[in-house]
N, C-alpha and C positions, 0 to 999 in steps of 0.2 A: 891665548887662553880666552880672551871676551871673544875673540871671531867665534870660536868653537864654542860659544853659550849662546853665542847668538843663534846659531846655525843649530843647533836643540832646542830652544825654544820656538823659530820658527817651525820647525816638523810636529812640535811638540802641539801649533797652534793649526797646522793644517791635516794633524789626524784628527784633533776634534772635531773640526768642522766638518771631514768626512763621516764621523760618528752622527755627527748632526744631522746629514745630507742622505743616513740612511735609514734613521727613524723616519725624519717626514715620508719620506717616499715610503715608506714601509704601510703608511695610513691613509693610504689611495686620496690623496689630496692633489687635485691636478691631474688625475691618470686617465686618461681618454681610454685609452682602448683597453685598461684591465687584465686580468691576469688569472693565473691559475691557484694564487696564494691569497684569495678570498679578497682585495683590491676592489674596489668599486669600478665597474664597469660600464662607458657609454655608450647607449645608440640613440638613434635617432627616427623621427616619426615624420612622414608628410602626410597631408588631409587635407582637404578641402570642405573638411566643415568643422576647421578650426579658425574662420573667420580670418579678419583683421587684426594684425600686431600688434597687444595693447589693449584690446576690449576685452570685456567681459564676455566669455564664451565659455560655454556647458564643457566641451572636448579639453580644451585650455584646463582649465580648472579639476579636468579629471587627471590630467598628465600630473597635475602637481600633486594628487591624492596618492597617484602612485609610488611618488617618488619617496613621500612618507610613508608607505606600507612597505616599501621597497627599499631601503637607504642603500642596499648595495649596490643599486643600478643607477645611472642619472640617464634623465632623457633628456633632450633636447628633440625642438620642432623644427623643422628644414622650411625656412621660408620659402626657399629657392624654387620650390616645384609648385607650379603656379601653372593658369588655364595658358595656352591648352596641354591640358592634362597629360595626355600622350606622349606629345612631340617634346613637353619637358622632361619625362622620364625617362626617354627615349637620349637625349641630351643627355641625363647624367651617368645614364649605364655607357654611353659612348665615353666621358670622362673617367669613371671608375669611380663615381660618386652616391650611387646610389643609397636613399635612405634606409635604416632598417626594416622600414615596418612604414608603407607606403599604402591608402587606397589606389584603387583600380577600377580605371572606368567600362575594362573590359575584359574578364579572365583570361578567355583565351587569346588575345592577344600578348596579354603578358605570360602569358604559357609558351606561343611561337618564337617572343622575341627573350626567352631564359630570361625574365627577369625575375622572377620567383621560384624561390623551393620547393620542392613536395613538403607538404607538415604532415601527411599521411599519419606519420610514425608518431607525432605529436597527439594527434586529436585522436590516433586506434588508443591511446591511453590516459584517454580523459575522459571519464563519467561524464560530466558537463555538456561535451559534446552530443553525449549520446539522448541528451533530455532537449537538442534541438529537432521542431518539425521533417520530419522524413521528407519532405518535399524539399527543404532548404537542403538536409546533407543530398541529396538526389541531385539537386541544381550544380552545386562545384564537384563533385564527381565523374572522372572522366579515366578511361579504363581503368576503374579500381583506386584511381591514383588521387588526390585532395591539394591544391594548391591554394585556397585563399580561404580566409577564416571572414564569418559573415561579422559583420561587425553595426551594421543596425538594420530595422525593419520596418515596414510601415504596411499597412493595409489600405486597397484601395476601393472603390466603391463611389456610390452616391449618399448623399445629406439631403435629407428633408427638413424643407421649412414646415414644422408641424401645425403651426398657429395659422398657416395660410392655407391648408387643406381646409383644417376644421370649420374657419371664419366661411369657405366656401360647401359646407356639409357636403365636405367629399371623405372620403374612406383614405386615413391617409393609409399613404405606402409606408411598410415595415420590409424589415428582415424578412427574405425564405419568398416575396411576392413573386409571382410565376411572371414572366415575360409578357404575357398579354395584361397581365393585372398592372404593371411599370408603363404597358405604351397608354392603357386606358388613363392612367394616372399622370402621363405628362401631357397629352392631347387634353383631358376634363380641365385641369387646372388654369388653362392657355385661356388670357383675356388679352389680346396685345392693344385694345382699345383702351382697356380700365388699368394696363401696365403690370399686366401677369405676364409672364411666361413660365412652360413649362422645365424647361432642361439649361445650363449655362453654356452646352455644345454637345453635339452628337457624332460627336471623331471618336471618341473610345467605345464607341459601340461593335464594330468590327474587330474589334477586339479580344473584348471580353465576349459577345457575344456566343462563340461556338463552345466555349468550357458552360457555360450556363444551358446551353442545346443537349451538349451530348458529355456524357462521363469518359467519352472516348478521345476529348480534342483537348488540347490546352490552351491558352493566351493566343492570341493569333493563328488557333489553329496546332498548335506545335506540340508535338509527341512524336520523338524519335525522327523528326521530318515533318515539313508544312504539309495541311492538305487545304489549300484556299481554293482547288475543284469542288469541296463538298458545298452539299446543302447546308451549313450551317455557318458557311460564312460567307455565302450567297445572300442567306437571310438577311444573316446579321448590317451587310452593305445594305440592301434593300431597309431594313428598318430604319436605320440613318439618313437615309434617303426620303424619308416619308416622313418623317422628323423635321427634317431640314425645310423642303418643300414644302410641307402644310403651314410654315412660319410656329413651330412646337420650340424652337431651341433658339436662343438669345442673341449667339454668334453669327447667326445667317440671316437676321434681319435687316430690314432696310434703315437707313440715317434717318426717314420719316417717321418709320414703324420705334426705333429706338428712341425718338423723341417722347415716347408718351413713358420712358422711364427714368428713373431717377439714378445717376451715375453714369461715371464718364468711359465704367468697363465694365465686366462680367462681375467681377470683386464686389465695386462698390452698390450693383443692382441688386444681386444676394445678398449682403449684407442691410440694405432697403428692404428686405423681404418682398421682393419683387421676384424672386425663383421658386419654382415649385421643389427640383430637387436640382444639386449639384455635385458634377462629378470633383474628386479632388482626390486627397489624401491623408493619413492620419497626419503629417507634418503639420497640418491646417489646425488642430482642434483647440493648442491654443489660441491661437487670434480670432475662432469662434466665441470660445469663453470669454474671450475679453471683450467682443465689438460687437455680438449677434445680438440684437435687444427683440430676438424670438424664440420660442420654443423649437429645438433644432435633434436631430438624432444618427445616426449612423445605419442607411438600411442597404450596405453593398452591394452588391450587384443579384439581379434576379436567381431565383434557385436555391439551394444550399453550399454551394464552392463560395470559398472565403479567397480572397487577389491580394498576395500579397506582394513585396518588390522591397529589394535588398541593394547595400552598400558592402564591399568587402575589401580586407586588407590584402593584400602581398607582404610578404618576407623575402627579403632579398637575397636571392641568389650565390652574393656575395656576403652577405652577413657574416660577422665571426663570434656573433654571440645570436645562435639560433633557439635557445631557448630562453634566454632573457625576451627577445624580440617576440616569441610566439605567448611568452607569458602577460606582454604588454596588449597586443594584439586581444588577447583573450580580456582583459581585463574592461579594454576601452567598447569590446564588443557584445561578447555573447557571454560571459562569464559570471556568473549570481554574486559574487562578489564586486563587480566592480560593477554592476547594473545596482543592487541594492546603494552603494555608493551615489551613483548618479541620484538615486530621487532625493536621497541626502542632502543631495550640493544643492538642485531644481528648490527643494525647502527652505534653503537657508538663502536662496540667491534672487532677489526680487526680479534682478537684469534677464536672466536664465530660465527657460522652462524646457519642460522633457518634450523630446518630439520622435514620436515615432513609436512602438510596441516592442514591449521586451523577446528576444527571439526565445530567452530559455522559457521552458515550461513551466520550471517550478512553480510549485503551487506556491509557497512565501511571496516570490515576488512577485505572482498574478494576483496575490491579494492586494501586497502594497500598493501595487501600481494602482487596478482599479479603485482604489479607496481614496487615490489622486484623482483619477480620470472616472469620471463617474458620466459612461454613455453606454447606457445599457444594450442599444444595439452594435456595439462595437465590443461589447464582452461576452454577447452571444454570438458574432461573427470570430473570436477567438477560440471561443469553445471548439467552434466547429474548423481549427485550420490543420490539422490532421487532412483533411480535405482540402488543401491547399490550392490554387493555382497559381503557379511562379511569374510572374511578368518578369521574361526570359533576356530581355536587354542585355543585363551586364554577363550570362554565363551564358546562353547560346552561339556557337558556331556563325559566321554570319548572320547575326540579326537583323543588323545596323542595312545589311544590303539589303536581306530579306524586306524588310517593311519599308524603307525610307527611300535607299541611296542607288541602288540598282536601275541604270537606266533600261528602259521596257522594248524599246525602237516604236511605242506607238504614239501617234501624233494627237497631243490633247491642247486645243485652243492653239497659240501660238508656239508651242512645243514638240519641236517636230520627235523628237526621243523622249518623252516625258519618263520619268523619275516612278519606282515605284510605288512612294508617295505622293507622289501627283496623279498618277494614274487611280489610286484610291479614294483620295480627293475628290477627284473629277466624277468617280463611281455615284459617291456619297451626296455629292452637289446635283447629282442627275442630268451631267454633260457627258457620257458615256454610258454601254450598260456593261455590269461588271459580267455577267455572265458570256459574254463575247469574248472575253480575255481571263477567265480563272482557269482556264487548262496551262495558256502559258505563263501566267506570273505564278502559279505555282509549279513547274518546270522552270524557271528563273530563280524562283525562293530556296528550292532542294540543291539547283546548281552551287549556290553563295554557302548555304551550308554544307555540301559536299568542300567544297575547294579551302573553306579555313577549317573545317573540322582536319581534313589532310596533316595539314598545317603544324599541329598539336600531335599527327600521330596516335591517332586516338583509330 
């Protein structure tokens, strides 16, 4: 009889604990991968501009805002995927590890190697999307089909030192100045004896140069296909070239000529107000605020086209929570909700400040923002970015070969196959002439984007 009370009270003691065993779980406490019974649910996030483990960072700090607007989802960050960028993504889709909701350092790459989902069907049903720049949704658009959500912005251009014009009763340069009114304003300004110069370097001129020429060319030339044949980025080398040569720009001076300024790089001689204007980008404009001890303004690039250039996510292919991930994605990037957040945390966070241009358009958080960032030629270069030009990097079809990496077979210095950025280089430095060679580097440029546009199936 005691065996048999024993043997009841035992069962008696291990159905509770099963009753036990199915509340907790029942309160998604511990549950990774979530469920379809409302269970909180985890994915995961990698970025490379969420800094080092443990500091204070702007990205960091928004993960955690979401997590409070969001209690049913937990994120976690993927330390794991770390420079270089590729080759560790590349790594974890080989394991079956990949994160949910990844940047990308190059779409279509991560479109050849399936590492991303379409979100088409995400962003055809989100107003939000639809109040981003036509030139951004145009940029990840690839036969009708959408794979990465932008996720920040910045606008590029040049910065005038304003106080160094006027000190010289020169005209300073503004927003909308015509190409000849920028070359007459970086040659005027050039004292290298009294420790002026004009420009901090004349490499992004071939660049930008042909969308400032012609309404018909973009970044490097690029609409639909390079044209580095035309006159417009013939020029634009040639202007670089006469820049560099007349000793107008900081980077092509001599160790003698750099003596008569003050800093040990281009950074520290602008920030000396020793530049007339400097190329950069909006990431820059705090540590302007904070270190420029001159009157400073934002007057982009010649014309009325606004340069902008993007960061974007991927969603993983493999994901099993595709809308949790694209709601995070959206939040961390282009999303009015989680952008008016960010100025939020930049206010309360002395460590932290905003970098870069909000992509959505909203009027709300084009006020807030500017009422942060108060450069008035950087909110009449917003005005105008409906007129966009994309610096095509991270969504272009071979870019990377296009401008940089594509060897040329022609012999520059001791280079017997020079690079097609060397060979630009050399254009720009005036140890070549580029016109001898724009029929083939643009037949080289069309090839690299024929062969991974393929690639995509596009």
């Amino acid at each position: 009889m005691k065996k048999w009370f024993s043997i009841v009270a035992l069962f008696t003691i291990f159905t509770i604990l099963a009753a036990c065993s199915d509340d907790s779980s029942s309160d998604g406490e511990g549950d990774s991968g979530g469920s379809e019974d409302g269970d909180k649910v985890t994915i995961s996030i990698a970025s490379w501009a969420f800094g080092s483990e443990g500091e204070t960072n702007l990205n960091r700090l928004m993960v955690d805002a979401f997590m409070e607007e969001n209690p049913d989802i937990n994120v976690e960050i993927d330390e794991s995927i770390s420079d270089p960028w590729e080759e560790s993504l590349a790594s974890a889709a080989s394991a079956g590890e990949m994160p949910d909701v990844f940047s990308v350092s190059h779409v279509p790459t991560g479109m050849a190697n399936d590492w991303m989902m379409e979100v088409s069907e995400f962003v055809g049903e989100d107003e939000e999307y639809e109040m981003l720049p036509d030139a951004v949704k145009e940029a990840v658009t690839y036969d009708d089909s959408i794979y990465a959500v932008p996720s920040s912005q910045n606008i590029l251009g040049y910065f005038v030192n304003q106080d160094l014009y006027e000190e010289a009763n020169l005209d300073v340069p503004s927003i909308g100045m015509s190409i000849d009114e920028f070359e007459t304003a970086v040659s005027d300004i050039t004292n290298v004896n009294q420790g002026v110069i004009g420009l901090n370097e004349a490499n992004a001129i071939p660049e930008w140069y042909p969308a400032a020429a012609s309404e018909d060319l973009g970044w490097y030339t690029f609409n639909d296909g390079f044209h580095l044949d035309s006159n417009e980025f013939i020029a634009g080398v040639d202007l670089a070239n006469n820049i560099n040569t007349n000793g107008y720009a900081y980077a092509t001076l001599s160790e003698d000529e750099m003596a008569n300024f003050n800093g040990e790089d281009a950074n520290e001689v602008w920030m000396n107000s020793e530049i007339g204007m400097r190329w950069d980008g909006t990431w820059a404009i705090e540590a302007y605020e904070q270190n420029a001890d001159f009157e400073w303004d934002f007057v982009g690039i010649p014309g009325d086209r606004t340069v902008i250039t993007h960061d974007f996510y991927g969603i993983s292919s493999s994901t099993e929570h595709p809308e949790e991930a694209y709601k995070l994605a959206k939040w961390m990037g282009f999303g009015k909700e989680g952008y008016m957040k960010r100025m939020e945390l930049a206010d309360e966070e002395e460590e932290v400040g905003l970098s870069g241009v909000p992509l959505i358009t909203d009027e709300e958080v084009l006020d807030e923002y500017f009422e942060r960032v108060d450069v008035p030629g950087l909110e009449e270069a917003y005005d105008n970015i409906e007129n966009a030009v994309i610096e095509p990097f991270k969504t272009t079809p071979g870019y990377g070969q296009a401008r940089w990496e594509a060897p040329t077979g022609v012999e520059v210095g001791d280079e017997s196959n020079a690079t097609m950025g060397a060979l630009i280089d050399a254009s720009v430095s005036g140890q070549v002439n580029i016109e001898d060679y724009a029929s083939q580097i643009n037949d080289l440029a069309n090839q690299k984007y024929e062969e991974e546009l393929e690639t995509i199936g596009e």
